[in-house]
PAMARRO-453443 format. One record per atom (N, C-alpha, C): residue number from 1; residue in one letter; chain; y, z, x negated. Coordinates in steps of 0.05 Angstrom, whole numbers. Atoms other than C-alpha are relative to their C-alpha. Layout:
  num  residu  chaine       v       w       u
  NUM       A       A       Y       Z       X
...
# end
This chain:
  num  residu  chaine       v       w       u
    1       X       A       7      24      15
    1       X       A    -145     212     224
    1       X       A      24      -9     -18
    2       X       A     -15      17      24
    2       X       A    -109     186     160
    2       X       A      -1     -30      -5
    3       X       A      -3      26       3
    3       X       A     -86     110     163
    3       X       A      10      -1     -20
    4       X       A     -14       7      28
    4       X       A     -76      82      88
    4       X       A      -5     -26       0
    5       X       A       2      28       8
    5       X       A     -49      14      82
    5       X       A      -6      -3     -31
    6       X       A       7       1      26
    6       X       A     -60     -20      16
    6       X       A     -27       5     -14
    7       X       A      15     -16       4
    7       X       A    -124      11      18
    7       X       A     -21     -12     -23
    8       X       A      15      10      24
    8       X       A    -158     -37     -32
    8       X       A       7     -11     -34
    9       X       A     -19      11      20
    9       X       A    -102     -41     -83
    9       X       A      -4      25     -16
   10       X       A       0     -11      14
   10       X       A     -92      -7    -138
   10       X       A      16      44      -8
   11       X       A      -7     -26     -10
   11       X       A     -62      59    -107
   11       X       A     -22      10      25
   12       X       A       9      -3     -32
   12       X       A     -99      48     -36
   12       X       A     -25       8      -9
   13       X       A      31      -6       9
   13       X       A    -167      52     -70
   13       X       A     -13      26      -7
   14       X       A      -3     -28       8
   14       X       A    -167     120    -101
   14       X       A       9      14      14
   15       X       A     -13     -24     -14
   15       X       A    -136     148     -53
   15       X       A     -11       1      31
   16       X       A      21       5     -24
   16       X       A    -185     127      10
   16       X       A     -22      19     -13
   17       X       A      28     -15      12
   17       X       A    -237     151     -38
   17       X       A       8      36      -5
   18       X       A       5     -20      -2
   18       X       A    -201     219     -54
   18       X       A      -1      13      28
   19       X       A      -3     -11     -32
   19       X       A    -183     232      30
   19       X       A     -31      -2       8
   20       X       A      31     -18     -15
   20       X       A    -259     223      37
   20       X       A     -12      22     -15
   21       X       A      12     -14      14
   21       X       A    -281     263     -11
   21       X       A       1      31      11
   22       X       A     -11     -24     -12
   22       X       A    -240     314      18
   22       X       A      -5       7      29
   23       X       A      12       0     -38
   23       X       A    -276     302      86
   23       X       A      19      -6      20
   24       X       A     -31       8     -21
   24       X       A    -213     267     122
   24       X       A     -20     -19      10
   25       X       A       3      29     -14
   25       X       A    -223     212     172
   25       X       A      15     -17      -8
   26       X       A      -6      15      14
   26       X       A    -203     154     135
   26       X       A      -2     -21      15
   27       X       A      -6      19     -16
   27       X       A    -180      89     166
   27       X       A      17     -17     -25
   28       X       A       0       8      16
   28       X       A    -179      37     110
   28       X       A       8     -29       6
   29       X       A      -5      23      -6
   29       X       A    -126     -23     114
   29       X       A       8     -17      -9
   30       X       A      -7      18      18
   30       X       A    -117     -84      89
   30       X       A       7     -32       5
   31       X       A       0      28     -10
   31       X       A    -100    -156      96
   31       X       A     -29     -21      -7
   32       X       A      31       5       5
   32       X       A    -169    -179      66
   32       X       A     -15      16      11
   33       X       A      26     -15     -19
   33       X       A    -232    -167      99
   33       X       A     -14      17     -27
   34       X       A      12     -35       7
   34       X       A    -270     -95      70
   34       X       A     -11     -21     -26
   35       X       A      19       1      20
   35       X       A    -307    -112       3
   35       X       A     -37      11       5
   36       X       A      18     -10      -1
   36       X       A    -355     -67      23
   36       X       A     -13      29     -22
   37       X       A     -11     -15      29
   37       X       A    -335     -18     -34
   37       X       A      11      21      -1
   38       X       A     -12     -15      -8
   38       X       A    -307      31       7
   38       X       A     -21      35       0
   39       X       A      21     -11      -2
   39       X       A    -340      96       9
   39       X       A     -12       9      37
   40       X       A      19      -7     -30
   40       X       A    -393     122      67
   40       X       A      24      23      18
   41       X       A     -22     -12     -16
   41       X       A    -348     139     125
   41       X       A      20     -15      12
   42       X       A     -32       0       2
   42       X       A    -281     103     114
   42       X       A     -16     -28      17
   43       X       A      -8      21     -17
   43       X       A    -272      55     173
   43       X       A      21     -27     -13
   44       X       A     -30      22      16
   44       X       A    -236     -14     139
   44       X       A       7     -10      40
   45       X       A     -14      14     -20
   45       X       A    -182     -48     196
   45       X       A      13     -23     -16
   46       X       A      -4      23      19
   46       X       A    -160    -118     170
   46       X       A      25      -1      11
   47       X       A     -22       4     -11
   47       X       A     -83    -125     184
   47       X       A      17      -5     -11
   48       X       A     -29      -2      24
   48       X       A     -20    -145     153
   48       X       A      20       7      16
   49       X       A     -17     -12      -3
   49       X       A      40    -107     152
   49       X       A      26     -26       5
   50       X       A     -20      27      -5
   50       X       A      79    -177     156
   50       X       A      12      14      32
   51       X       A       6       3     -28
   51       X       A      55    -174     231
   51       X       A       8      27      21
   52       X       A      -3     -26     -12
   52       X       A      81     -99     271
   52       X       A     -27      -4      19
   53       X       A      20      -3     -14
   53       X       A      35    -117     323
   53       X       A     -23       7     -12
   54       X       A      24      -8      14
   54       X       A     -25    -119     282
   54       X       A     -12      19      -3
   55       X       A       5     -29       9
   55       X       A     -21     -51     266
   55       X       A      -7      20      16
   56       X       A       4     -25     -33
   56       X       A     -16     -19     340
   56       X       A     -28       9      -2
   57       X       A      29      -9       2
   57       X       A     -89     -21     338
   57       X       A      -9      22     -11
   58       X       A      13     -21      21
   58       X       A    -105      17     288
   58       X       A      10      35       1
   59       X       A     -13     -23      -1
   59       X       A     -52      69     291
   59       X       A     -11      19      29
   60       X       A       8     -13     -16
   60       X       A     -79      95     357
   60       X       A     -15      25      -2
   61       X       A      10     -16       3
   61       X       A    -100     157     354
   61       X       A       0      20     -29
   62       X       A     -11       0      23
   62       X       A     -79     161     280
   62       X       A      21      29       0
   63       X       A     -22     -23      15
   63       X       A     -45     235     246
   63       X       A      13     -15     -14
   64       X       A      -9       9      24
   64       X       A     -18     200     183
   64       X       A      -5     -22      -3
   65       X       A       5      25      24
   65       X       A      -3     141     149
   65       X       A       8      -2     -15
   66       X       A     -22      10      28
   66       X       A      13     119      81
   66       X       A       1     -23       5
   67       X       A     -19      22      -5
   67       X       A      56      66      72
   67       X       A       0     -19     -23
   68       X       A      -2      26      33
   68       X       A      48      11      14
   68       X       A       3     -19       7
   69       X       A      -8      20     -12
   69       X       A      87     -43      18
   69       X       A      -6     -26     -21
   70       X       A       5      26      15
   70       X       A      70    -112     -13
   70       X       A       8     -21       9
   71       X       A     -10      24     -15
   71       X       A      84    -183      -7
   71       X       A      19      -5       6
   72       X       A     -22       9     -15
   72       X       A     133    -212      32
   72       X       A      18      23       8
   73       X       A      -8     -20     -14
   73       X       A     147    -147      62
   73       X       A      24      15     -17
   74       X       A     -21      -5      24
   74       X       A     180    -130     -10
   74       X       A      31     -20      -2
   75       X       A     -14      11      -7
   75       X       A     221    -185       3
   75       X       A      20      -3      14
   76       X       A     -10      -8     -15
   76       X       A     288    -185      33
   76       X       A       6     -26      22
   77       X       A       0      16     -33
   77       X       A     288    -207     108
   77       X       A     -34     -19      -6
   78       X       A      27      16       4
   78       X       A     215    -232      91
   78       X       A     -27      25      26
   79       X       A      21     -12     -13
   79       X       A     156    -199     143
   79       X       A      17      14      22
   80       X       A      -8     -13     -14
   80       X       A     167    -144     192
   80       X       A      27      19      -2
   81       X       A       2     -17      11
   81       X       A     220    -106     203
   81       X       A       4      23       1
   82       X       A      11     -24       9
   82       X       A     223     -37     170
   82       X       A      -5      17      35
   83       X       A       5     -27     -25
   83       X       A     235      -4     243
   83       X       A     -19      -4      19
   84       X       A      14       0     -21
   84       X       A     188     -41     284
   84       X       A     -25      10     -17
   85       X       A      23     -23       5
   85       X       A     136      -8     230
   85       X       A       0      21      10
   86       X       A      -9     -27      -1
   86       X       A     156      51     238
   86       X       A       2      10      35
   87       X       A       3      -6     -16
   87       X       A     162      52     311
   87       X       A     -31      -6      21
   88       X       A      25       4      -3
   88       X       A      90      18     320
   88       X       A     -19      25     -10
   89       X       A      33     -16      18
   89       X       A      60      81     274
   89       X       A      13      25      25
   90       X       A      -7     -24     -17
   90       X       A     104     132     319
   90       X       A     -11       2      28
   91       X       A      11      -4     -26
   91       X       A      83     102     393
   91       X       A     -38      -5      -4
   92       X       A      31      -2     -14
   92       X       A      12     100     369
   92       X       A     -11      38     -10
   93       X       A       8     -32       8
   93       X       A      15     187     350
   93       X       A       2       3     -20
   94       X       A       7      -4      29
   94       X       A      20     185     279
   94       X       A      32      26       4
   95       X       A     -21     -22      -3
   95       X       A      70     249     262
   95       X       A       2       6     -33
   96       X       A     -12      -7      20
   96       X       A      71     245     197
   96       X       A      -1     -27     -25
   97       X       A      -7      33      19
   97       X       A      91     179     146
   97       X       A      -1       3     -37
   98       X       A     -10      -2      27
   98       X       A      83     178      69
   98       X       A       7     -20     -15
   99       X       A      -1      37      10
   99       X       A     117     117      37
   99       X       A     -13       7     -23
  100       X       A      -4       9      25
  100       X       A     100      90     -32
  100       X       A      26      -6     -12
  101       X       A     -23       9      -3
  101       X       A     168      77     -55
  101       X       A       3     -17     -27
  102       X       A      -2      -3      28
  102       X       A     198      67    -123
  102       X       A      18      20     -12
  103       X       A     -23     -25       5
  103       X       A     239     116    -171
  103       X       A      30     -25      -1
  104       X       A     -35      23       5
  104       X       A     290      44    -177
  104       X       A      10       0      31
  105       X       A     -16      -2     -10
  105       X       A     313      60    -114
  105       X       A      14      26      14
  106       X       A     -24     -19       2
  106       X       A     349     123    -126
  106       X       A      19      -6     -28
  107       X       A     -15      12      20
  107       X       A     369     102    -198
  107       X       A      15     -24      -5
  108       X       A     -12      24      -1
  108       X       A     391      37    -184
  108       X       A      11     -10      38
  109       X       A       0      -5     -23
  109       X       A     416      41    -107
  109       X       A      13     -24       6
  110       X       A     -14      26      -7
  110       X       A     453     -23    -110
  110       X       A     -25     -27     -11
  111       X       A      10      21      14
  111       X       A     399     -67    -148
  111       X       A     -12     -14      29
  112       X       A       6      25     -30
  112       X       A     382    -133    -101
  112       X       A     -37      -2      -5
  113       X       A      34       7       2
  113       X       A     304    -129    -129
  113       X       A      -9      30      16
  114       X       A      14     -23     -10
  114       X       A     294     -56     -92
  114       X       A      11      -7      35
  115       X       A      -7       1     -14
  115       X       A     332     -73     -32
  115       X       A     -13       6      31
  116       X       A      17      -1     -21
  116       X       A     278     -83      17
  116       X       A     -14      21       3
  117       X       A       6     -18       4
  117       X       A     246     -17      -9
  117       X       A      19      26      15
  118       X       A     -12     -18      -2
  118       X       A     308      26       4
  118       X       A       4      -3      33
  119       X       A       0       2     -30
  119       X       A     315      -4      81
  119       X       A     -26      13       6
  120       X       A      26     -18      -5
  120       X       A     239      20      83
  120       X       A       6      41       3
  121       X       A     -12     -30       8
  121       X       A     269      90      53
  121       X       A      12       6      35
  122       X       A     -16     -15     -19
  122       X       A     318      94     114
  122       X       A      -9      -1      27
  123       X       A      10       2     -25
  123       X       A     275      75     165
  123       X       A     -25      28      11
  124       X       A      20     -27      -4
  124       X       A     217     125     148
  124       X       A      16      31      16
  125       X       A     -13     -34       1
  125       X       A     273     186     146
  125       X       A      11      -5      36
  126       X       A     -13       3     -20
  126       X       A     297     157     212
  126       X       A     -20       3      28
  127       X       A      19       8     -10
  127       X       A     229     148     243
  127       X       A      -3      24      23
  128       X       A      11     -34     -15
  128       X       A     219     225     274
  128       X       A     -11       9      -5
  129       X       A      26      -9       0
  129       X       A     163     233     244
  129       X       A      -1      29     -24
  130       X       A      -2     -21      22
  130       X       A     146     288     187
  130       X       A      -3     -26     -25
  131       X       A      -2      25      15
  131       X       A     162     239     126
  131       X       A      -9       9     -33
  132       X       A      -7      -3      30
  132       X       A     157     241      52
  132       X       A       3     -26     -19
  133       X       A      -2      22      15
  133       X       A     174     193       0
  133       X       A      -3       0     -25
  134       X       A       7       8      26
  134       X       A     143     181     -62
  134       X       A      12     -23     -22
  135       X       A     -14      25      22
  135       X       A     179     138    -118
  135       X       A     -14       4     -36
  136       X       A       8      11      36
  136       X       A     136     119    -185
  136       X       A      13      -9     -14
  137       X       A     -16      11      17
  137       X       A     167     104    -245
  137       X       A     -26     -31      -4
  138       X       A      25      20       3
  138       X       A     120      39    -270
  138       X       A     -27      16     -13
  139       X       A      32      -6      -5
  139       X       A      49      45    -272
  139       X       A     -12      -7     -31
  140       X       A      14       2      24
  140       X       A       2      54    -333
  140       X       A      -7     -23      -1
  141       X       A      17      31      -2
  141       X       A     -36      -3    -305
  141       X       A       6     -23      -4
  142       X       A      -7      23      21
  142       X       A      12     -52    -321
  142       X       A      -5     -10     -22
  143       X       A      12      20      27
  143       X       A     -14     -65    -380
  143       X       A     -29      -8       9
  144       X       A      18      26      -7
  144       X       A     -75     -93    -352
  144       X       A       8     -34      -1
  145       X       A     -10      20       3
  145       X       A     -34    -151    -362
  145       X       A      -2     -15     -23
  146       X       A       1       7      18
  146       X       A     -47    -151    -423
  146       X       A     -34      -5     -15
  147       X       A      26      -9      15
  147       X       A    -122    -149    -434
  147       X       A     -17     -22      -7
  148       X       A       9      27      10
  148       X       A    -142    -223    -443
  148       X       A      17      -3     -27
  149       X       A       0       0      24
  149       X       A     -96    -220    -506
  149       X       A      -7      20     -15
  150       X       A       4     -22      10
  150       X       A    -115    -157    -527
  150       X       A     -38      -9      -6
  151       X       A      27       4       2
  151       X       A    -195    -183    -515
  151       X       A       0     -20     -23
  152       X       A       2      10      20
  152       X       A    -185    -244    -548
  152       X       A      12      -3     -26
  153       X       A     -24      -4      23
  153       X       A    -134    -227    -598
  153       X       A      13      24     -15
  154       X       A     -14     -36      17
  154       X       A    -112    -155    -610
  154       X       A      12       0       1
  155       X       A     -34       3       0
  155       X       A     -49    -170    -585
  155       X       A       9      10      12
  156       X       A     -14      -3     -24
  156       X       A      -1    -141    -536
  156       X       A      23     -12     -11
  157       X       A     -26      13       0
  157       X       A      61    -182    -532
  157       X       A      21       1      32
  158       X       A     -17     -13     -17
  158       X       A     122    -156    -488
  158       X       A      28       1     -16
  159       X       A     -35      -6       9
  159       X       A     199    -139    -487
  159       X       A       1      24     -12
  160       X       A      -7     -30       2
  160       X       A     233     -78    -510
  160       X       A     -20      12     -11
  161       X       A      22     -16      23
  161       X       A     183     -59    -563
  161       X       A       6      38      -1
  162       X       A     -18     -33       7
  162       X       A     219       8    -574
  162       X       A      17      17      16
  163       X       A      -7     -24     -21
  163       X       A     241      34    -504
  163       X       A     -21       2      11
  164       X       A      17     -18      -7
  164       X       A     204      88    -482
  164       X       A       7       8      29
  165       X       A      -5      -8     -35
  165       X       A     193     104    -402
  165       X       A     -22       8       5
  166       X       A      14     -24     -10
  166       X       A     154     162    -373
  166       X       A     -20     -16      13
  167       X       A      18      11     -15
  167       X       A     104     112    -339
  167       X       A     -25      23      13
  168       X       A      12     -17      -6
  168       X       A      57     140    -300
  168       X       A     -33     -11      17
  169       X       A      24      19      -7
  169       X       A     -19     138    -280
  169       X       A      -9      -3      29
  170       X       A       7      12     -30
  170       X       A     -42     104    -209
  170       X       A     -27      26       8
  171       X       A      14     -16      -5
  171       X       A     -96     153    -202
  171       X       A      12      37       3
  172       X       A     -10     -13      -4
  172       X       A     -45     206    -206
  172       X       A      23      -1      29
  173       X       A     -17      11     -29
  173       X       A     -10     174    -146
  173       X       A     -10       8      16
  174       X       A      24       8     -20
  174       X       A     -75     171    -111
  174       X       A       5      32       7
  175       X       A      -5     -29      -4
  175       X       A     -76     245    -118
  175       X       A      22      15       4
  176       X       A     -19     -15     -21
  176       X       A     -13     268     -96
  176       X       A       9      -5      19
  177       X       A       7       8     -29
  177       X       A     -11     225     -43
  177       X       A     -13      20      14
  178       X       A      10     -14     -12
  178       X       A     -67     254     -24
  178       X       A       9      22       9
  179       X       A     -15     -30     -12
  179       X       A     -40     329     -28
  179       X       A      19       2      19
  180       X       A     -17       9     -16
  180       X       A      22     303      14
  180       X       A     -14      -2      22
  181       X       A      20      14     -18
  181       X       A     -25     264      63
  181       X       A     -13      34      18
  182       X       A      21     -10      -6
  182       X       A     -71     330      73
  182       X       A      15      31       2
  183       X       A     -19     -30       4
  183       X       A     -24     392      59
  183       X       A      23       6      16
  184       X       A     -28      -3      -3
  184       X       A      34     427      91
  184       X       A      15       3     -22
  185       X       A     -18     -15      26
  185       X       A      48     461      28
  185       X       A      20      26      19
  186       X       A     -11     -26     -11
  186       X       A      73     534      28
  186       X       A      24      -2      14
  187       X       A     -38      -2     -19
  187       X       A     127     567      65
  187       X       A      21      -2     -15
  188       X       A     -33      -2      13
  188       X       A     195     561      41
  188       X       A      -2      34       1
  189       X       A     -30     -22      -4
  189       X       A     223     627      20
  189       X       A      19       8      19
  190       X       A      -7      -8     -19
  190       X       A     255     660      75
  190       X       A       2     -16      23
  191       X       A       4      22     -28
  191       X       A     237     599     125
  191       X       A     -23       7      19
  192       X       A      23       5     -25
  192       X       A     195     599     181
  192       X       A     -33       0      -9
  193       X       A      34      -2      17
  193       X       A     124     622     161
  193       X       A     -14     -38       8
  194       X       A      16      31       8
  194       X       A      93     547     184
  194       X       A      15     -22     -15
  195       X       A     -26      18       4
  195       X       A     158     509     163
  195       X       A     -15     -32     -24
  196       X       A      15      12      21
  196       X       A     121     447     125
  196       X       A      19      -9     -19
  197       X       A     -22      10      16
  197       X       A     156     438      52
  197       X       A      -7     -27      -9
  198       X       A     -10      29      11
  198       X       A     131     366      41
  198       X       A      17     -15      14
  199       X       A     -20       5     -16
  199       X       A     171     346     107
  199       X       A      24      -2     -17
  200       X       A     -15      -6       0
  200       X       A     233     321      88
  200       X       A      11      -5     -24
  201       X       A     -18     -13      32
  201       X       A     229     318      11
  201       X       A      -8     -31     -18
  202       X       A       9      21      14
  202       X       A     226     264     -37
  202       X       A     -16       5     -29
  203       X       A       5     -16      25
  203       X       A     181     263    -106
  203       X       A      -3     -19     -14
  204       X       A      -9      24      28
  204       X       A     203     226    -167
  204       X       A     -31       0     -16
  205       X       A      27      -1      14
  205       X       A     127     213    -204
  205       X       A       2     -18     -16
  206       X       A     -11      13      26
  206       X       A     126     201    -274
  206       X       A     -31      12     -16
  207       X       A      27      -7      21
  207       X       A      74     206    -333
  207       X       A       4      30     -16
  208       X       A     -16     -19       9
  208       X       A      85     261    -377
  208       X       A      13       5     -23
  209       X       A     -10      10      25
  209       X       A     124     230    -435
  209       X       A       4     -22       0
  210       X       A     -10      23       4
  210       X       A     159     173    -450
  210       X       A     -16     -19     -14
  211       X       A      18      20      22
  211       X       A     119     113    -483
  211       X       A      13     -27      -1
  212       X       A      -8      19       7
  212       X       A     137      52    -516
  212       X       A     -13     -23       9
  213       X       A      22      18      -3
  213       X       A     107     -13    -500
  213       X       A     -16      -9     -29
  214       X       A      20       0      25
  214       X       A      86     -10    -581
  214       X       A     -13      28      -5
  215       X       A      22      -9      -1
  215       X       A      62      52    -573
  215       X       A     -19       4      17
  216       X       A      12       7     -27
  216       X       A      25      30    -515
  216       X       A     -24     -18     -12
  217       X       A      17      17      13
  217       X       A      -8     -22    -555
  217       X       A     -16      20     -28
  218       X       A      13     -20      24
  218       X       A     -28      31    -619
  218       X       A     -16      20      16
  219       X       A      21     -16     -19
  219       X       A     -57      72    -556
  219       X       A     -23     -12       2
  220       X       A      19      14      -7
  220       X       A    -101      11    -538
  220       X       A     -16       1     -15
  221       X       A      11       9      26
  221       X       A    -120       6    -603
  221       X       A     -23      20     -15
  222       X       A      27     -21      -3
  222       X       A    -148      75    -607
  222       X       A     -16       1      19
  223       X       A      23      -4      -6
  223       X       A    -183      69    -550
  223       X       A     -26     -19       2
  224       X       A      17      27      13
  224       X       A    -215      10    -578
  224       X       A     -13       6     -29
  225       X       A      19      -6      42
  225       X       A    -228      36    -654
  225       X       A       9     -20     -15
  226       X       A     -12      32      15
  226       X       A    -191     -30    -671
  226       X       A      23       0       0
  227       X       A     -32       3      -3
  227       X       A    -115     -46    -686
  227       X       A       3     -14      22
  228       X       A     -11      18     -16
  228       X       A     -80     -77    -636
  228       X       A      28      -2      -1
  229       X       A     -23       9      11
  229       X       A     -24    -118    -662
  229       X       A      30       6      19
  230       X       A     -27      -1     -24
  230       X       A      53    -117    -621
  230       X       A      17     -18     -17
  231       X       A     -19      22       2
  231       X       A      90    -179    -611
  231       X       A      20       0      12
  232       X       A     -22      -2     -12
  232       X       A     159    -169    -595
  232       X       A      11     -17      14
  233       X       A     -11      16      -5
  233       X       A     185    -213    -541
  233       X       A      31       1       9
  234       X       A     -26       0      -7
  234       X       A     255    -233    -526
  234       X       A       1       5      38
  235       X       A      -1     -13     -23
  235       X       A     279    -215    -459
  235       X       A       2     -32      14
  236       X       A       3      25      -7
  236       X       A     287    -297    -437
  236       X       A     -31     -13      -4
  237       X       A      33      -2       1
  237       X       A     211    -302    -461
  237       X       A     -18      15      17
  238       X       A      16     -25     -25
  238       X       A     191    -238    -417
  238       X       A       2     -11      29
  239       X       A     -14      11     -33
  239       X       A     231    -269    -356
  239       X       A     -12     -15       0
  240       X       A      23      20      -6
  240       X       A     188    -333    -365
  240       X       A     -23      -1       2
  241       X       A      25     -16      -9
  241       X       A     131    -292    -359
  241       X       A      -5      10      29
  242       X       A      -9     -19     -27
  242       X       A     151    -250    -306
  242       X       A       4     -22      25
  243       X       A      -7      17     -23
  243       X       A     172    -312    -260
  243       X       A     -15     -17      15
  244       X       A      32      18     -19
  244       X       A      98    -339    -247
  244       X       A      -7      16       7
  245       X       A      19      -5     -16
  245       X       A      85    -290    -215
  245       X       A      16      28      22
  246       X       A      -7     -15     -13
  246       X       A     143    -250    -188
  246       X       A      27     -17       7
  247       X       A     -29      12      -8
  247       X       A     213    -276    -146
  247       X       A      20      10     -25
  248       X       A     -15      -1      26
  248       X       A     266    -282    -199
  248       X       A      17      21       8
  249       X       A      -7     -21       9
  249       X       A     300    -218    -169
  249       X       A       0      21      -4
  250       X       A      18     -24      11
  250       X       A     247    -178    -181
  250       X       A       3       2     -27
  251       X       A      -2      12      21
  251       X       A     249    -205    -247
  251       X       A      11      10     -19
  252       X       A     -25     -10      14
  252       X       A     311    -193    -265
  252       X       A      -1      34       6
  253       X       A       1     -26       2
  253       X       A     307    -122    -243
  253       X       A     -21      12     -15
  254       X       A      14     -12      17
  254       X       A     246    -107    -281
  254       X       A       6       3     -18
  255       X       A      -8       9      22
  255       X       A     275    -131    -338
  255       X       A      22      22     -11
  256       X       A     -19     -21       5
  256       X       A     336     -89    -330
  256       X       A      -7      29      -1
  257       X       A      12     -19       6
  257       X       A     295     -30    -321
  257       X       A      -8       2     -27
  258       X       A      14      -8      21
  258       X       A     251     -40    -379
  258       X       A      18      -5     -28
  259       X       A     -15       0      18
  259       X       A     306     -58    -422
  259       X       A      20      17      -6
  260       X       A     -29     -23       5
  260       X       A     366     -16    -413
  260       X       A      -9      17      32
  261       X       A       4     -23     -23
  261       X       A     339      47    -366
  261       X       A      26      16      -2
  262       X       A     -25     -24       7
  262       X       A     388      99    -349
  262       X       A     -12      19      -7
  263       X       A      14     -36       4
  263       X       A     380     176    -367
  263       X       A     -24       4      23
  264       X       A      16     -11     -24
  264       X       A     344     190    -299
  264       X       A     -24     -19      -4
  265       X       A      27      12       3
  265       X       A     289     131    -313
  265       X       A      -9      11     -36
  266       X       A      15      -7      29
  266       X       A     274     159    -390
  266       X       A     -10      25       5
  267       X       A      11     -29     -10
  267       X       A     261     236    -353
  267       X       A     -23      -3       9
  268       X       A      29      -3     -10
  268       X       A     197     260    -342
  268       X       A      11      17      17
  269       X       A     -11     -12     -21
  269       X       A     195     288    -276
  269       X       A     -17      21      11
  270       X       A      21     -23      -5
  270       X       A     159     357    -256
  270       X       A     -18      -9      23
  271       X       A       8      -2     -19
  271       X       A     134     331    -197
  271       X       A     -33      -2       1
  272       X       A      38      -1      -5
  272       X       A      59     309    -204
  272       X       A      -8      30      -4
  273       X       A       1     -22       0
  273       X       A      49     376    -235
  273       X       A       1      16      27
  274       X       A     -15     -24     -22
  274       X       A      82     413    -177
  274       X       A     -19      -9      25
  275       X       A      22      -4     -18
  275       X       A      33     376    -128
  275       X       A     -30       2      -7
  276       X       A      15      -3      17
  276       X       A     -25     374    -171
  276       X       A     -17      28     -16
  277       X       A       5     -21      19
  277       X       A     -25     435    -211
  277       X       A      -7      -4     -24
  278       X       A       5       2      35
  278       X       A     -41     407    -279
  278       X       A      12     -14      -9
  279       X       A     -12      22      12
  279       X       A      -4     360    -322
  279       X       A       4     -29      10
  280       X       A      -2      28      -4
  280       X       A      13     282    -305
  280       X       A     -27      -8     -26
  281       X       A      16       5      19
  281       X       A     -41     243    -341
  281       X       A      11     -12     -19
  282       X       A      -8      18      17
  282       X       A     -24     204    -407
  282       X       A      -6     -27      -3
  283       X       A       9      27      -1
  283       X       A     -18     133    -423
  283       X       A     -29       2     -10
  284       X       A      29       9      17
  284       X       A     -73     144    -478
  284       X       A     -21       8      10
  285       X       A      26     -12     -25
  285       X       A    -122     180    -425
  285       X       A      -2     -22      12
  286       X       A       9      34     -14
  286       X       A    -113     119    -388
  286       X       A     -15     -12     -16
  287       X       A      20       8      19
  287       X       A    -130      79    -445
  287       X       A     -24      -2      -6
  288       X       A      21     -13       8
  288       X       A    -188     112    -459
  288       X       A     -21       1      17
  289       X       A      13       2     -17
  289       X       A    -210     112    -390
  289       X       A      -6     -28      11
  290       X       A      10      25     -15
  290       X       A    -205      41    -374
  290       X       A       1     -24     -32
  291       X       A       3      29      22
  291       X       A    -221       5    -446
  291       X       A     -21     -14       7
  292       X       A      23      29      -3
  292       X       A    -277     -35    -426
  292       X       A      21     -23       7
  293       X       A      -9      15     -15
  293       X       A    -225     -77    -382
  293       X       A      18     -15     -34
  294       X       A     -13      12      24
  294       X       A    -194     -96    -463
  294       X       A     -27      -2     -14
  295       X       A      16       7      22
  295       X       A    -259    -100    -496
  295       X       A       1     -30      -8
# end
């Protein structure tokens, strides 16, 4: 059985739906009660990750879990912590852990907005279990943020008009999760014929090209048939955005991301490919796939 927290968010969802698809036992968790939206099969458990206890339940009998952290839990010294997860998923059998992570906390290993993430990092590798760690660069979907001015306006308005970052798409997550989740993956080269190579390894996941947040907006725009204008905001304008709805040192770290990346956040990174087998998807496939949500 496969336990996926998160399971109704924007990673957790697609990726409940591809583990059934693929005929897994699916164990679907969340702090809200089920929608009902789940597909035929997938068991929902209602629990927050705040709480360690909470979770014993579920994990019982449990192969795998993925790991998506939200909330408080992102927070430092806020919810549970990282080891009594981690030792709640191990004494209920689970043997193998896949976090969500981010790529800002190998690129940025000191920043105070990943902090709670990278304690997560050292707890998983510490855990016993068979581990892997996934780190996204930001998500296509972020611009859903923008689709009430884009509906009523044709606008996107944001920072940093003109840096470009490999973003990458949530449905591509979903899917190599999954492969992680469901795969050993071949043998190593002169290793131990079962030897599993996701055990152990970390995978940077990225789009497959750099995009601008203006040409992010000229994407929208094609997949609309309509212009969609770009309003450059200042980085004290973005932050006053950013602060209804995130702790100011998230904030500030996003900010520093999306403003001044280093080399390692402007790289596209082979990895979806390598679990995948085909290309990372593009922003403008996104686009394209989810324009109703800007009509």
């Amino acid at each position: 059985m496969i336990v996926v927290t998160g399971a109704t968010g924007t990673v957790g969802r697609p990726l409940v739906t591809a583990l059934a698809a693929a005929g897994e036992q699916v164990t679907a968790v969340s702090r809200r009660p089920g929608d009902g939206t789940l597909p035929d099969g997938v068991r929902h458990h209602r629990a927050d990750l705040a709480v360690a206890g909470s979770l014993r339940p579920v994990l019982d009998g449990a192969d795998a879990l993925f790991l998506l952290l939200s909330g408080e839990l992102l927070l430092d010294g806020g919810g549970a912590a990282p080891r009594a997860l981690l030792d709640a998923a191990v004494a209920g059998g689970v043997r193998r852990v896949v976090l969500l992570s981010s790529q800002a906390t190998g690129t940025r290993p000191r920043s105070a907005s990943h902090a709670r993430l990278r304690a997560f990092e050292e707890a998983v590798r510490g855990s016993g279990s068979d581990w892997t760690v996934l780190r996204p660069s930001g998500f296509h979907s972020n611009a859903f943020a923008w689709a009430e001015p884009v509906r009523t306006a044709r606008t996107v308005a944001a920072p940093f008009g003109d840096v470009a970052l490999p973003t990458v798409d949530p449905q591509d997550l979903a899917e190599a999760a999954a492969a992680v989740l469901r795969e050993d993956g071949a043998p190593r080269t002169g290793g131990r014929a079962q030897e599993r190579t996701h055990a152990g390894r970390t995978y940077v996941l990225t789009g497959p090209a750099p995009v601008s947040p203006r040409e992010q907006a000229a994407a929208l725009g094609s997949a609309l048939g309509e212009p969609v204008a770009f309003h450059e905001l200042t980085r004290e304008e973005a932050r006053g955005h950013l602060l209804t709805v995130m702790p100011e040192t998230v904030a500030e770290g996003t900010l520093d991301i999306l403003g001044e990346p280093t080399d390692a956040e402007r790289q596209v990174s082979p990895d979806v490919e390598r679990l995948l087998g085909r290309p990372a998807s593009s922003f403008a496939a996104w686009a394209r796939r989810n324009a109703a949500a800007f009509r």
